[in-house]
C-alpha positions in Angstrom: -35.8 -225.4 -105.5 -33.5 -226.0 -107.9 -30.4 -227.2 -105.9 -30.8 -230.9 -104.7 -28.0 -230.5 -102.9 -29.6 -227.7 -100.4 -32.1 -229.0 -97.9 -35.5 -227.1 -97.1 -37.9 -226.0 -94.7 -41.6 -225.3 -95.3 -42.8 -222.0 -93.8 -44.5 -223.7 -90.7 -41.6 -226.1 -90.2 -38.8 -223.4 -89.9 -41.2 -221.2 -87.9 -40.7 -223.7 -85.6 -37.0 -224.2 -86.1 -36.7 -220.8 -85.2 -38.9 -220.3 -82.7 -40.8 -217.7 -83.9 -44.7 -217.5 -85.3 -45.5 -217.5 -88.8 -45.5 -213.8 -89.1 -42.0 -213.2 -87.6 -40.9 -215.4 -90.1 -42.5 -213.5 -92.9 -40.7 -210.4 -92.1 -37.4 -212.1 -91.7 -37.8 -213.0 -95.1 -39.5 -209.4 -96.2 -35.6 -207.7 -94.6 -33.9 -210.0 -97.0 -32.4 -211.7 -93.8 -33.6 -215.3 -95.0 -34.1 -216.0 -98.8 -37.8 -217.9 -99.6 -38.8 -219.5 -102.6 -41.8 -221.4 -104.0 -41.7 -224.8 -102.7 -42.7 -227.8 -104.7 -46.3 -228.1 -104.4 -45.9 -224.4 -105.9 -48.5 -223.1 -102.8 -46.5 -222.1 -100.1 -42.7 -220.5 -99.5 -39.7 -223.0 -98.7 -36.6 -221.5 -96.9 -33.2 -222.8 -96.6 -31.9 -224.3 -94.1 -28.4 -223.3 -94.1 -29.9 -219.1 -93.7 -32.2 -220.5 -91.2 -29.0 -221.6 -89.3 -27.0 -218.9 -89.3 -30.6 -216.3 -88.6 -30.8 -218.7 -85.4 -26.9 -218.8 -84.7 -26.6 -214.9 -85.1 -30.2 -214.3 -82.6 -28.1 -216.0 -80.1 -24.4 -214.0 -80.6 -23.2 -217.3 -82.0 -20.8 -217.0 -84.5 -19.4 -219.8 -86.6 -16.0 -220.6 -87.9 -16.7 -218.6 -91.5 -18.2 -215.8 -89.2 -15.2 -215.2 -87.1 -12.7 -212.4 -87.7 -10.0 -214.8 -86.9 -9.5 -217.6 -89.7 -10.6 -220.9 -88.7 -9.6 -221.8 -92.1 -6.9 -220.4 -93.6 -4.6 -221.0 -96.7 -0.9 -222.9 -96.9 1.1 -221.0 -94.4 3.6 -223.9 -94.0 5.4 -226.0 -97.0 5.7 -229.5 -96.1 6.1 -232.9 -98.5 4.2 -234.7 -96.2 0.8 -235.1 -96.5 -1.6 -233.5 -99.4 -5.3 -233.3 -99.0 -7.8 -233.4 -102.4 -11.5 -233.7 -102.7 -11.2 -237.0 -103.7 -8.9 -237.9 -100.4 -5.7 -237.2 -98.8 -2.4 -238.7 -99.6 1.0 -239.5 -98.4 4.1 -238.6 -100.1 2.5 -238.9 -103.3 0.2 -242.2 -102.4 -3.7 -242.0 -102.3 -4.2 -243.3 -98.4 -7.5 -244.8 -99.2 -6.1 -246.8 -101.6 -3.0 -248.3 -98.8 -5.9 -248.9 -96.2 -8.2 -250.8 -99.0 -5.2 -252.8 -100.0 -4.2 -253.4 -96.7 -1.1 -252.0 -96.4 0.5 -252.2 -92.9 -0.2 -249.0 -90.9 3.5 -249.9 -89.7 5.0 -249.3 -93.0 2.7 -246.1 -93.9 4.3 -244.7 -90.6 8.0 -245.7 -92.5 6.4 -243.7 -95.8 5.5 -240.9 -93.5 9.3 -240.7 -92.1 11.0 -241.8 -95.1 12.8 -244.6 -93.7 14.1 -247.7 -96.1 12.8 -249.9 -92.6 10.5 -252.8 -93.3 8.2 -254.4 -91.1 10.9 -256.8 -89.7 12.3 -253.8 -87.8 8.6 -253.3 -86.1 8.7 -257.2 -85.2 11.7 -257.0 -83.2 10.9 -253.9 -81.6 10.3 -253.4 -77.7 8.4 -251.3 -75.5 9.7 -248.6 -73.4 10.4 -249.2 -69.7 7.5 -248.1 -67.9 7.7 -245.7 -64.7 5.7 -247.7 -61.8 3.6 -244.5 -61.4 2.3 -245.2 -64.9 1.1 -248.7 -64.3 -0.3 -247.5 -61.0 -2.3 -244.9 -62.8 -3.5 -247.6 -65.6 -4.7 -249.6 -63.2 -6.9 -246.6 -61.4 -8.4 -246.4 -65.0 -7.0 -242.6 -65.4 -7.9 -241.3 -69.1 -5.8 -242.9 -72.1 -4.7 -239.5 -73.3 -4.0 -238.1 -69.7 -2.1 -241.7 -69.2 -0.2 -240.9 -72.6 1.0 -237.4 -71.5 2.2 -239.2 -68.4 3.9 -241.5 -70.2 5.8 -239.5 -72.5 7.0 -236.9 -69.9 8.1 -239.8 -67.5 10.2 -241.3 -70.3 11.8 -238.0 -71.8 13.0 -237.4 -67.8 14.3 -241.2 -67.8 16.0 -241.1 -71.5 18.1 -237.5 -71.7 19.8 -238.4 -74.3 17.3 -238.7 -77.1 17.7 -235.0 -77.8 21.2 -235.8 -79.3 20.3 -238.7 -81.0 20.0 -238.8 -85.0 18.8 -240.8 -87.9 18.1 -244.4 -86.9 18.5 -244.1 -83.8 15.7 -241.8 -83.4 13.8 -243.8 -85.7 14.4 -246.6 -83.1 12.8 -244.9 -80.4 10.1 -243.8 -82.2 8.9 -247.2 -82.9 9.4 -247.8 -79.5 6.9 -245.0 -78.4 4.2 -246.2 -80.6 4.8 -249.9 -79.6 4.8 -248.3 -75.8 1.4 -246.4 -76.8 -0.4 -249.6 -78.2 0.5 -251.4 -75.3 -1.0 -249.1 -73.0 -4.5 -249.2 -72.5 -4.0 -253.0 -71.6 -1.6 -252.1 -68.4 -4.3 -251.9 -65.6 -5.3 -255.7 -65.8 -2.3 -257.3 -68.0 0.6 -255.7 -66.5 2.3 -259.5 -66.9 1.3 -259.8 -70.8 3.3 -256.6 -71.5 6.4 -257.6 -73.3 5.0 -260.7 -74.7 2.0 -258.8 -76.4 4.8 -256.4 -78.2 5.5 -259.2 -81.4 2.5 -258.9 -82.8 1.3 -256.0 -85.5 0.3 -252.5 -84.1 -3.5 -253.1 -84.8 -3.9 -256.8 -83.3 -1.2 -255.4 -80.5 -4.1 -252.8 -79.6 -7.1 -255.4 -79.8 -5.4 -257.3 -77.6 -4.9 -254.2 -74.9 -9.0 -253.1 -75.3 -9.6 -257.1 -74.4 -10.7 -257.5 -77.8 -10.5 -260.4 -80.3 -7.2 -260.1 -82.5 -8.6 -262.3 -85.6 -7.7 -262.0 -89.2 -10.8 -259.7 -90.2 -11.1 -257.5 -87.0 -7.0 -256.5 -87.5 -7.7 -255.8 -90.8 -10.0 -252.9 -89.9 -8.1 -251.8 -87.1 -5.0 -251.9 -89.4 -7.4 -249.8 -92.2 -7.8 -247.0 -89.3 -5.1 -246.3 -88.5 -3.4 -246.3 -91.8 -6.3 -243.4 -92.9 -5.8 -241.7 -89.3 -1.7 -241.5 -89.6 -1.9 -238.3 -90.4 -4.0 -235.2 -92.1 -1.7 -232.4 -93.2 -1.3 -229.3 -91.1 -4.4 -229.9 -88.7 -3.9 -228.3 -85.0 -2.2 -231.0 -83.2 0.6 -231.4 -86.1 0.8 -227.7 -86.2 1.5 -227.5 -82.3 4.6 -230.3 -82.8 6.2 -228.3 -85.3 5.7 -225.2 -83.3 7.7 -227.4 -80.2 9.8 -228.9 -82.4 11.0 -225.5 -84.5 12.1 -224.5 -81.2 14.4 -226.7 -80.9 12.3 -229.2 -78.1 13.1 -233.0 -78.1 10.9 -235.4 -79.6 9.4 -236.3 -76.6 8.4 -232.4 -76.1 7.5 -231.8 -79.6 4.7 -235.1 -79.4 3.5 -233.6 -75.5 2.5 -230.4 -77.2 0.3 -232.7 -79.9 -1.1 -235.2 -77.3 -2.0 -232.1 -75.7 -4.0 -230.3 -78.0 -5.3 -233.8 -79.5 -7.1 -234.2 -76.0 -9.4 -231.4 -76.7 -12.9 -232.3 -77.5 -12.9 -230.7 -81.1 -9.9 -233.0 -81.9 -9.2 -235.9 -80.8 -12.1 -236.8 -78.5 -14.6 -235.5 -81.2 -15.5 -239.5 -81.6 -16.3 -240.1 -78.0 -18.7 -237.0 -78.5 -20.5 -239.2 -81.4 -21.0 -242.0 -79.2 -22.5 -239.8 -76.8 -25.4 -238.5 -79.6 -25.8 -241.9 -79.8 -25.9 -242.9 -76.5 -28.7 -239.6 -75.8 -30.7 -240.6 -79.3 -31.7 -244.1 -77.6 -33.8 -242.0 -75.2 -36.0 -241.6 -78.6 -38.2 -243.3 -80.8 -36.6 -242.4 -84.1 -33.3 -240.0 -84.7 -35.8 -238.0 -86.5 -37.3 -237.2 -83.6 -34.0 -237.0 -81.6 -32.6 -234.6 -84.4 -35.2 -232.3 -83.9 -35.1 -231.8 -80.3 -31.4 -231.8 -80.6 -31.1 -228.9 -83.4 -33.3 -226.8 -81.0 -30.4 -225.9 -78.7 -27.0 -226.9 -80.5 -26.0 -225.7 -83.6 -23.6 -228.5 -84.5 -23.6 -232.1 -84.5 -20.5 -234.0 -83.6 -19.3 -236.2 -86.2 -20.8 -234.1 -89.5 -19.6 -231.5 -91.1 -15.9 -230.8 -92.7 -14.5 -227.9 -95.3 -11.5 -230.2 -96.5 -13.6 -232.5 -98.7 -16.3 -230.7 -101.1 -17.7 -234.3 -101.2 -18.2 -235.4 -97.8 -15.0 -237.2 -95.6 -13.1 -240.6 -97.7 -12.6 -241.7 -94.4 -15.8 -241.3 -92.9 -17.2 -243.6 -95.6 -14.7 -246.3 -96.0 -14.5 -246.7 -92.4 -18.6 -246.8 -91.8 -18.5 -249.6 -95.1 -15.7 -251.2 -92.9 -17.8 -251.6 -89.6 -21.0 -252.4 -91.6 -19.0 -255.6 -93.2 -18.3 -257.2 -90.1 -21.6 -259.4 -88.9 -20.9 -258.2 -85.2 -23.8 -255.2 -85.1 -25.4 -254.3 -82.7 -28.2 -251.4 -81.4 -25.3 -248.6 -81.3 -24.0 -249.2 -84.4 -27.4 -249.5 -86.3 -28.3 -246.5 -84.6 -25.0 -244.6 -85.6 -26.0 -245.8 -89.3 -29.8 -244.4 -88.5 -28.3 -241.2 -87.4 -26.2 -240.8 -90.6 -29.0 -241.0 -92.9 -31.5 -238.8 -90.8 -28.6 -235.8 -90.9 -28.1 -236.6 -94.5 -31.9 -236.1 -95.7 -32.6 -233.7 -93.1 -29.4 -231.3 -93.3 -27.6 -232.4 -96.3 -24.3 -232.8 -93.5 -22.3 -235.5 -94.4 -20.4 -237.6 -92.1 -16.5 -237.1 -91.0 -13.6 -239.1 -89.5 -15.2 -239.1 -86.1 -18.2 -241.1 -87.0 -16.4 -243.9 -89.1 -14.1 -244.2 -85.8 -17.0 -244.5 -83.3 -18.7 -246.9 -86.0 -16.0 -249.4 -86.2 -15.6 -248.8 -81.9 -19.1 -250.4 -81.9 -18.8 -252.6 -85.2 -15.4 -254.6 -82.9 -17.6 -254.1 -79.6 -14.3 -252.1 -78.4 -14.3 -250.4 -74.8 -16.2 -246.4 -75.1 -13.8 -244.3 -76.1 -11.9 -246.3 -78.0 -12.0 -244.7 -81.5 -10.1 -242.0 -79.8 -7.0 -244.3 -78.2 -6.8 -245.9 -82.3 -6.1 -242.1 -83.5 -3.9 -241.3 -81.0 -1.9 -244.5 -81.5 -2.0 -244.0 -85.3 -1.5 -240.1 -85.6 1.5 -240.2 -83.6 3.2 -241.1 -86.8 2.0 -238.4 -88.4 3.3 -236.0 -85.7 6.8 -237.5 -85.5 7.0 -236.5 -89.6 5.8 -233.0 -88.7 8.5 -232.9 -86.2 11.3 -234.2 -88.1 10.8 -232.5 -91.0 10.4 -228.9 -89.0 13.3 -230.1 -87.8 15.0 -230.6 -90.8 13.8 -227.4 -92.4 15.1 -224.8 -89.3 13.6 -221.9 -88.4 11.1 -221.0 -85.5 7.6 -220.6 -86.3 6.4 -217.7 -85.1 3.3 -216.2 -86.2 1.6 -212.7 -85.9 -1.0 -211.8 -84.1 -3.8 -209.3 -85.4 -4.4 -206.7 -82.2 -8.4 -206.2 -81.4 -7.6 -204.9 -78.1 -8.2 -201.4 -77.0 -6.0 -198.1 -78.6 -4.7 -195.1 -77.1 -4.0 -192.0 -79.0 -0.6 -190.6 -78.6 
């Protein structure tokens, strides 16, 4: 086994992974659909983990991403100056993003280096909220789903502000401050509807502490602020792609950011993190997350959290964010758990963590609300979103791609 980077099974052990006695497992590997080799102690066969997978995946008409006629995964379809992604991280406009969040750059002025604005934070400071619709506070305060609040939100004010279609330049700048002032401010409505202007001077991440009834000291801003600089935006991922789609149509802002909120509420995007916290939540019903990993790879095939084909080296974000929440002293049985987890995938799969598990880590590591992690990405991704639409905007042109027909044929 000469790959250390390739994790192994011994013949019993993936007999069991696969369900299947010792002799089924023999003539897997006699077809040449699993590869064996000698394992260390040089007596027995060791099989890889990654064909045992895909043997399991494919016995049950599962078929992953790579699998799939349609590409998951696909090449540079659209040019845009945005946001570039490397192994070693990703980068905006030219500047690495790991190195704004570890120097503490505000996530207000990475959202002016997303746009390309010559704004400083002063303009943030003197910015305030959107009027709210009464239906919006009445829903906050019946605890109705931040993104499903958010959709609200933004449809209600598009209806009550017709003219941002027309506006241009700082203007639309303006109210795009607004609407991620607006968004920050939200998830405190239901109990705080009073403390709603007066929370809007602070900084985006201490405004949001202060909405999940959390602290808003020095050190817990600082990773809130480091979050959603690293969230702000990720090159052409689905919900970006879907306000550029909106927006190449010609759609308002408003519309353009509706069509990302939307697809950001699925649970594969932007609710992957509350997924996390529910492994973790289901892993406290064992005695290790050995044990919990096991029962758990017997009947999923993924694991929420792990696993990305961007970075050849495992997620920048994933690990500054989970050095982030294991700095602050505030831990607690989730988060050691969450860090327990991590290392069990790591030595039993070789899968290493993404975005989704630094963002449920520092969701425990602030004791935020459940869920949480989700509401910061939103919040700081909307940035990101507004750049895709402006400059799809700027460039013209609908986007309209091609389909390739599976369907049924006729002959003539």
């Amino acid at each position: 086994m000469s790959d250390d980077d390739e994790k192994y099974l011994t013949g019993a052990q993936a007999a069991e992974f696969l369900g299947v006695k010792s002799a089924t497992l023999y003539a897997y590997a006699s077809r040449g659909m699993i590869e064996s080799m000698p394992a260390e102690s040089g007596r027995e066969r060791a099989y890889r983990l990654t064909d045992l997978i895909k043997l399991r995946q494919s016995a049950r008409g599962f078929k992953s991403p790579k699998d799939q006629e349609i590409p998951t995964w696909t090449g540079p379809v659209i040019k845009s100056a945005i946001t570039e992604i490397r192994n070693e991280g990703h980068r905006y406009r030219g500047q690495d993003a790991i190195d704004l969040a570890r120097q503490g750059h505000p996530f207000e002025l990475v959202a002016e280096l997303l746009w390309e604005t010559d704004a400083s934070q002063t303009e943030w400071q003197i910015t305030r909220p959107l009027a709210l619709p009464k239906q919006i506070k009445n829903l906050a305060s019946a605890e109705v789903d931040y993104l499903d609040l958010v959709k609200v939100l933004i449809a209600s004010v598009e209806i009550s502000d017709p003219v941002t279609r027309k506006l241009l330049g700082d203007d639309l700048f303006a109210t795009a401050r607004r609407l991620i002032v607006t968004m920050a401010l939200t998830p405190g409505l239901g109990e705080n509807s009073e403390g709603y202007i007066s929370d809007a001077k602070y900084p985006i991440a201490q405004t949001l502490l202060a909405s999940l009834r959390a602290s808003r000291s020095r050190e817990k801003a600082a990773v809130v602020n480091s979050a959603l600089v690293l969230c702000a935006d990720h090159e052409l991922n689905a919900s970006a792609l879907a306000a550029r789609v909106a927006a190449s149509c010609d759609a308002s802002l408003y519309s353009s950011l509706l069509s990302a909120v939307g697809t950001f509420s699925g649970s594969l995007h932007g609710l992957a993190s509350r997924r996390t916290e529910n492994i973790v939540s289901n892993s406290m019903k064992f005695k290790s997350t050995n044990a919990w990993l096991k029962d758990y790879l017997k009947h999923s095939e993924t694991i929420p959290g792990f696993g990305t084909e961007l970075y050849e080296h495992g997620d920048p974000r994933a690990r500054f964010l989970l050095d982030a929440a294991q700095s602050i002293a505030n831990k607690n049985s989730n988060l050691n758990r969450l860090f327990e987890i991590v290392e069990s995938v790591g030595e039993q799969i070789g899968i290493k963590p993404n975005l989704d598990i630094g963002l449920a880590a520092i969701t425990y590591a602030l004791s935020l609300p459940p869920g949480s992690g989700s509401t910061l990405f939103a919040v700081s991704r909307t940035a990101g979103w507004i750049a895709h639409a402006f400059e799809q905007r700027a460039y013209g042109g609908v986007i309209r791609p091609r389909a390739k027909y599976i369907g049924k044929t006729t002959k003539d």
